[in-house]
C-alpha positions in Angstrom: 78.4 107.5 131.4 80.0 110.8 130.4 83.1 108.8 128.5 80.7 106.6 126.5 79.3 110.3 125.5 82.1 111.9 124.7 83.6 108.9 122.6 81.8 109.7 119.8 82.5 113.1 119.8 86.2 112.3 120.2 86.2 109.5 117.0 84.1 112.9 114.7 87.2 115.4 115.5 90.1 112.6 115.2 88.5 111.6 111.4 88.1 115.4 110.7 91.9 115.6 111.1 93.0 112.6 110.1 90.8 113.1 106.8 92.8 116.3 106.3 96.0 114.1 105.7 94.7 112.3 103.3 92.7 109.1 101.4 95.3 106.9 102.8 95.7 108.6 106.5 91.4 108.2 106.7 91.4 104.7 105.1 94.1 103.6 107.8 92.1 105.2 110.9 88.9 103.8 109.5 90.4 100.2 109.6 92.3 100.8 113.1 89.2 102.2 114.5 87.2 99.0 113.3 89.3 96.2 114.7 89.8 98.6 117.9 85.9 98.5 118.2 85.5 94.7 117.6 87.5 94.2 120.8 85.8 96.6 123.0 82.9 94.7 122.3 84.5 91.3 122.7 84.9 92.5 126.2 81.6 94.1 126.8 80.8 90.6 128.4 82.9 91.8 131.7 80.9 95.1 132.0 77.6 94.1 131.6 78.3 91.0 133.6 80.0 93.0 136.4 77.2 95.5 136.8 75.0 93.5 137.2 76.8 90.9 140.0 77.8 93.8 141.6 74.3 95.6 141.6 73.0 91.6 143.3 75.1 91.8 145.9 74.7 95.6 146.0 71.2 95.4 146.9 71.4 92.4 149.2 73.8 94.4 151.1 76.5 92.0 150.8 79.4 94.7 150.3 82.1 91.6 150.7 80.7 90.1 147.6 80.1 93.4 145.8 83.8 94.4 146.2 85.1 90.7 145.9 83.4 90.4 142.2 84.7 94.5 141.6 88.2 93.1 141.9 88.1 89.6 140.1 86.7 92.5 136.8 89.0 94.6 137.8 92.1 91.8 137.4 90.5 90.5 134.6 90.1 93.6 132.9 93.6 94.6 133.4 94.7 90.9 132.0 93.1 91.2 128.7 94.0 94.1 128.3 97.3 94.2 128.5 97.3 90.8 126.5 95.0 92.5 123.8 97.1 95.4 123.8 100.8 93.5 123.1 99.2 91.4 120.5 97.9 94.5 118.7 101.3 95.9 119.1 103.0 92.4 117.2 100.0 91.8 114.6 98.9 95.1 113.8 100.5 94.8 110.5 98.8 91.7 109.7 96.0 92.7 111.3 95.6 95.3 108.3 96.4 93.3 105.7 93.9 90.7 106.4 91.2 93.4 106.2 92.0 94.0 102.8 94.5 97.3 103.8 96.6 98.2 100.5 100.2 98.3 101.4 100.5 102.8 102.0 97.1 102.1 104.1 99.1 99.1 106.4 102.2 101.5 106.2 100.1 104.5 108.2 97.5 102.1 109.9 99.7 99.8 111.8 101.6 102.7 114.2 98.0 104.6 114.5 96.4 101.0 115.5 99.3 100.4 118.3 99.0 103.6 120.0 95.2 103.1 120.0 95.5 99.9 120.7 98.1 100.1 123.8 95.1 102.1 125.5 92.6 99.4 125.7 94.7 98.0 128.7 94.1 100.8 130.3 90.1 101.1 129.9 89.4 99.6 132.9 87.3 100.9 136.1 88.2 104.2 137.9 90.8 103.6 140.9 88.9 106.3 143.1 86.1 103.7 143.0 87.7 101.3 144.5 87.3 102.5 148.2 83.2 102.6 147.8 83.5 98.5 148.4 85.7 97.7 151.3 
């Protein structure tokens, strides 16, 4: 709950810098931070979905189940991730230039989208959870 806070927070001071660089620099983050967005909600399915199988089995005290669904997300997670995140990484310039991105804006954007991109595989559950369902 604390990271979903602080996200926010995080995306004010990155454009406050960023915008310091220039037009260009802010367009490219504002673009990168779009398409970046659009697939953390494409995979909003697995959390909500996961929650709530897990909070089922949860509460009829079926800790097998509960820890069997955790680790299906979990592989799941870490799958499209890292698929998400090498695709960004070989159509990030394309990416760009499909949303319209003039050529200076796909020039800055694409490096800025494959760094940002490269950490959605990683934006999966906590390890130290991992122990609450064996």
């Amino acid at each position: 709950m604390l990271a979903q806070a602080s996200q926010p927070i995080l995306n004010i001071g990155e454009t406050a810098l960023i915008g310091r660089l220039g037009a260009e620099a802010l367009a490219a983050r504002a673009i990168g931070a779009a398409i970046i967005s659009s697939i953390y909600w494409v995979f909003a399915f697995l959390t909500f979905g996961t929650t709530t199988l897990i909070g089922y089995h949860f509460g009829a005290r079926d800790k097998k189940a509960a820890g069997q669904t955790y680790f299906h997300a979990l592989v799941l997670a870490l799958a499209g991730g890292l698929a998400v995140a090498v695709a960004g990484c070989v159509f990030a310039e394309p990416l760009f230039r499909l949303l319209g991105a003039e050529p200076a804006v796909v020039a800055k954007g694409a490096n800025y989208f494959r760094i940002s991109d490269f950490c959605v595989a990683f934006r999966i559950p906590e390890p130290r959870s991992w122990s609450r369902w064996q």
